[in-house]
C-alpha positions in Angstrom: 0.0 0.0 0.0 2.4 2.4 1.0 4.7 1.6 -2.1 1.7 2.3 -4.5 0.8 5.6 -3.0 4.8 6.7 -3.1 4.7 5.6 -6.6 1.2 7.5 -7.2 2.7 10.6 -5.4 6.2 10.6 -7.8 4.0 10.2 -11.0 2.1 13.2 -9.9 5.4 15.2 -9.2 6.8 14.1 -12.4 3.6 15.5 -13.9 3.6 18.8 -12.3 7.2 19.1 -13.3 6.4 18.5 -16.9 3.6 20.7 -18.5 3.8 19.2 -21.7 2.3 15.9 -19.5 -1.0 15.3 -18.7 -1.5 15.1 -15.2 -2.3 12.0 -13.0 -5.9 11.0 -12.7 -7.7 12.1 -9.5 -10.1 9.4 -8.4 -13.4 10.6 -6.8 -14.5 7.6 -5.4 -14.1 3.9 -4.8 -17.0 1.9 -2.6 -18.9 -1.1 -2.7 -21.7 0.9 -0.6 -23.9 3.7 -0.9 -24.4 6.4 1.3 -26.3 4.9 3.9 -23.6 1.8 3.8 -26.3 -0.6 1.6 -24.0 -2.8 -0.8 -24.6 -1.3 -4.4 -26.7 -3.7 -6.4 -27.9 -3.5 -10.4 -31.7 -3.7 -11.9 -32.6 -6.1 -13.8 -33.1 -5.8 -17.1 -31.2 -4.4 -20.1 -28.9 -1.3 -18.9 -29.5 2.0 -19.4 -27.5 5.2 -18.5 -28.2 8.6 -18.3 -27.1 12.1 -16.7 -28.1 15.0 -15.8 -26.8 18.0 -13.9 -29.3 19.3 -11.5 -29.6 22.7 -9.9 -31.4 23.5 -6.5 -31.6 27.0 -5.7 -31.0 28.3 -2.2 -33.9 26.6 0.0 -35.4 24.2 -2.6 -36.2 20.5 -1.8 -35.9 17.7 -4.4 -39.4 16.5 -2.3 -39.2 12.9 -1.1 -38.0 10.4 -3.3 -36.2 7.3 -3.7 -33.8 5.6 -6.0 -34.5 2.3 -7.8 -31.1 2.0 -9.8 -27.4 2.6 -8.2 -27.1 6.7 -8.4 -23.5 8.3 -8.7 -23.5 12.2 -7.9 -20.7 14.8 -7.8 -21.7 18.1 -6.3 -20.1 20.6 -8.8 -20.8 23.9 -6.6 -22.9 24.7 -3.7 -23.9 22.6 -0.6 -27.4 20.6 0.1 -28.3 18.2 2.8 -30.0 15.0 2.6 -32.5 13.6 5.3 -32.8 10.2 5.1 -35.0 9.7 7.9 -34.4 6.9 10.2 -30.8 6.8 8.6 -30.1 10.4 9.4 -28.9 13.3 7.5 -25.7 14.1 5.4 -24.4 17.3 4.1 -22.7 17.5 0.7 -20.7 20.2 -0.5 -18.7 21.2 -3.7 -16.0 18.6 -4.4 -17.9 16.3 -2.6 -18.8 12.7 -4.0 -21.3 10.0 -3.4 -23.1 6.9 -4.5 -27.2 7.5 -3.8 -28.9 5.5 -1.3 -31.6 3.0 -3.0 -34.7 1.9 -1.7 -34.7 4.6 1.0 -37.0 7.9 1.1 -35.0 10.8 1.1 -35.1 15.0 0.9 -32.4 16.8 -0.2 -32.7 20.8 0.8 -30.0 23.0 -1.1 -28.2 25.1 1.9 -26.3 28.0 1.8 -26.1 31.4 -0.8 -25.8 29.7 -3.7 -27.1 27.0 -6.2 -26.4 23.1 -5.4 -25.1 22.0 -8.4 -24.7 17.9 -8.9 -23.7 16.1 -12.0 -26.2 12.8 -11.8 -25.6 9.4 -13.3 -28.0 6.9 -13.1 -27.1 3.3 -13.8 -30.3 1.5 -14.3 -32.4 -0.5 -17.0 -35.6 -0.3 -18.8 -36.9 -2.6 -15.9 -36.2 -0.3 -13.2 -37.3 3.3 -12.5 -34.4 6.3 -12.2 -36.3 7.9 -9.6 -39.5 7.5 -7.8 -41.4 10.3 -5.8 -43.5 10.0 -2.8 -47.4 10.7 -3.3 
């Protein structure tokens, strides 16, 4: 472990050292989980993936929803926090990464001065709804 991150950090030197080079790939995330610590499972079903960027202005709710298909979400700028009822709350803020929880209602309330903005990916199938909103 410790050899691969000393031999991640000297690419990344040799990189910033060289402009002419492209620089080292960041990774934004690496789990088996989502947010809520569920093991990530796919629909059934032929796959289908889309994305979106979505914007939530200071104050607005998504409104309670769940997730049928694994949900991957960057926030781009901005800060919101998601209630997951029984399994608490969590704040997100620019930079910040996640995988969705599935199968669990949830509110997400965009905090702060300025815009949440999240680039979305869903990973689901024509078997499976993206998104599901509760009546």
């Amino acid at each position: 472990m410790r050899l691969a991150v000393l031999a991640a950090a000297a690419v990344a030197a040799g990189c910033a050292a060289n402009p002419s080079e492209s620089p080292a790939p960041v990774k934004l995330i690496d789990t088996k989980v989502d947010t809520v610590g569920a093991p990530i499972r796919y629909p059934e079903g032929t796959a289908h993936v889309s994305s979106y960027v979505l914007t939530l202005v200071p104050g607005k709710e998504t409104g309670w929803h769940r997730h049928d298909v694994p949900l991957y979400a960057h926030v781009l700028s901005g800060a919101l926090t998601v209630d997951y009822g029984p399994k608490g709350s969590k704040t997100y803020r620019t930079g910040d990464t996640l995988m969705e929880a599935m199968d669990i209602w949830h509110n997400g309330h965009a905090i702060g001065d300025e815009p949440a903005r999240l680039l979305i990916v869903f990973m689901g199938s024509d078997a499976a709804k993206n998104t599901v909103m509760r009546k």
